[in-house]
C-alpha positions in Angstrom: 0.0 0.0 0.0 1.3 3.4 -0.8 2.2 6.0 2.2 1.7 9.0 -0.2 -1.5 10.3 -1.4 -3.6 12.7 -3.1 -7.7 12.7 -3.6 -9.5 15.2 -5.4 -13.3 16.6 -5.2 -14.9 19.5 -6.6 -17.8 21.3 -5.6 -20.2 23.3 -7.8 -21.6 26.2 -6.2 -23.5 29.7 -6.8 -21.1 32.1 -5.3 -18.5 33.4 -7.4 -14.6 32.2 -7.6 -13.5 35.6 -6.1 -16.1 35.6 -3.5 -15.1 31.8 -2.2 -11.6 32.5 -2.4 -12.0 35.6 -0.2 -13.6 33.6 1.8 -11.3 31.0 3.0 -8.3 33.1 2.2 -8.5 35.8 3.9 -11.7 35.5 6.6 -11.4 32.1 7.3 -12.4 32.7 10.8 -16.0 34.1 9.6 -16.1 30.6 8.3 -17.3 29.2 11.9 -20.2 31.4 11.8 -21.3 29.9 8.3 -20.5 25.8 8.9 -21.1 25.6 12.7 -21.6 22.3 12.4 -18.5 21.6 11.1 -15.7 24.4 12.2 -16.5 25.4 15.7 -13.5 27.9 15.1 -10.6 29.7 13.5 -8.1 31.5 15.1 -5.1 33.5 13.9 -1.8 32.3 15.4 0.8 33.8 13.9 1.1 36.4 11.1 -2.0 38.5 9.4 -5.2 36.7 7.3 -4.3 36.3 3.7 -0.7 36.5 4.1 2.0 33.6 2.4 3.3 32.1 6.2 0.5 33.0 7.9 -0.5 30.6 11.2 -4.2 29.5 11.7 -5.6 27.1 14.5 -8.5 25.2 13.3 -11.2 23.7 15.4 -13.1 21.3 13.9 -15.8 18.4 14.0 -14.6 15.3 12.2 -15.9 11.5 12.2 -17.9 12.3 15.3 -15.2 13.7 17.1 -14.0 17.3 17.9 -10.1 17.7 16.4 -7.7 20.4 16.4 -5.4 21.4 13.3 -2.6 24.3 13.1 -2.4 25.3 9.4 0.2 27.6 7.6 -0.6 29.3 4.5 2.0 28.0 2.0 0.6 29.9 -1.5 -2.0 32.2 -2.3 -2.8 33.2 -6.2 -5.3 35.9 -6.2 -5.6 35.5 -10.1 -6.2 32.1 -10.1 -8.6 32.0 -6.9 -5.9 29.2 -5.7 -4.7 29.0 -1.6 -2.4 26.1 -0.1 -2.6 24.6 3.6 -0.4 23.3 4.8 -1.0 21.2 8.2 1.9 21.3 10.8 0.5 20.5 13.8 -2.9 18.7 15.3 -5.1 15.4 14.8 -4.4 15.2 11.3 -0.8 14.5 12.3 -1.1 11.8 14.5 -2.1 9.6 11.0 0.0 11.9 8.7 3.8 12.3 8.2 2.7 15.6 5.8 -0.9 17.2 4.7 -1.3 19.9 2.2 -4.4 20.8 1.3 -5.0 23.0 -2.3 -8.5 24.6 -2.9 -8.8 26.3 -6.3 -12.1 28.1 -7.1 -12.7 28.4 -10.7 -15.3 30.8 -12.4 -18.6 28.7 -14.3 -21.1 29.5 -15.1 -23.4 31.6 -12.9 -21.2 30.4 -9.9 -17.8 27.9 -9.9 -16.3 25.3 -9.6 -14.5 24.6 -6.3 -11.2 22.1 -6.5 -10.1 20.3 -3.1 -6.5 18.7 -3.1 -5.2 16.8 -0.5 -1.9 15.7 -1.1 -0.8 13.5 2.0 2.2 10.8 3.2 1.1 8.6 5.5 3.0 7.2 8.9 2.6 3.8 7.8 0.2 1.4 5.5 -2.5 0.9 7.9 -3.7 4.1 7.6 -7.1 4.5 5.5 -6.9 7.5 3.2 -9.1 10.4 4.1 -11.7 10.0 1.9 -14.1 11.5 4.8 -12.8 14.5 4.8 -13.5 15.1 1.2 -17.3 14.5 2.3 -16.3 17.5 5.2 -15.1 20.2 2.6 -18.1 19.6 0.2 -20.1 20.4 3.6 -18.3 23.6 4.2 -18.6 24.3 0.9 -22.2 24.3 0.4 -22.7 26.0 4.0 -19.8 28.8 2.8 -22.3 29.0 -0.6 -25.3 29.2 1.2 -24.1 32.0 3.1 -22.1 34.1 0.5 -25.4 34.0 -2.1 -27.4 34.7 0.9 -25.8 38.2 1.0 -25.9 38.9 -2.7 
């Protein structure tokens, strides 16, 4: 069994690529307010939101559990509606050797297209792949739609 990964999912959804990518760039922590069920918060740790380096503290609710992740922003491309996660400390890690996570939102449409990459190395071959946490980010996705073509 292989110890790296990488699943893919995309999301279509109402909002536009600018508005999603503003989003979860750069006020991830309204993101709570929007998915409650899911993100019960988002703090900044280190550095200023929407900023290349950037530390955030995620607290989320995962396979029937509450879990903690520590992200850094690793790339953001404003043109292409494209930011990079990268996990460096929390649940995830306990399973996980690396985690980067890539959402890319692309213009279609009325709405877009949203593009989740999770590109991960595993400890060792008994660990499942996160296929459940695809099913999380279509969930935030559709709550982060709801709310951003609420406003329009």
């Amino acid at each position: 069994m292989a110890l790296t990964g990488k699943i893919e999912t995309d999301v279509e959804i109402k909002a536009s690529a600018a508005k999603f990518h503003e989003m979860v760039t750069h006020k991830p922590h309204h993101i709570s307010n929007v998915s409650s069920n899911n993100i019960q918060g988002c703090d900044l740790h280190e550095g200023d939101w929407g900023t290349v380096g950037t530390i955030i503290y995620w607290n989320y609710f995962h396979d029937g559990k509450a879990r903690v992740a520590k992200e850094r922003i690793e790339a953001i491309d404003a043109e292409k509606n494209l930011v990079t996660f990268r996990v460096i400390e929390g649940d995830l890690m306990e399973h996980y050797k690396s985690f980067l996570i890539t959402i890319q939102a692309t213009p279609k449409g009325e709405g877009c297209s949203v593009h989740w990459t999770m590109e991960y190395e595993k400890h060792h071959g008994d660990i499942t792949d996160p296929h459940t946490l695809l099913q999380f980010v279509v969930e935030v996705s559709n709550d982060i739609d709801v709310h951003l073509t609420a406003q329009e």
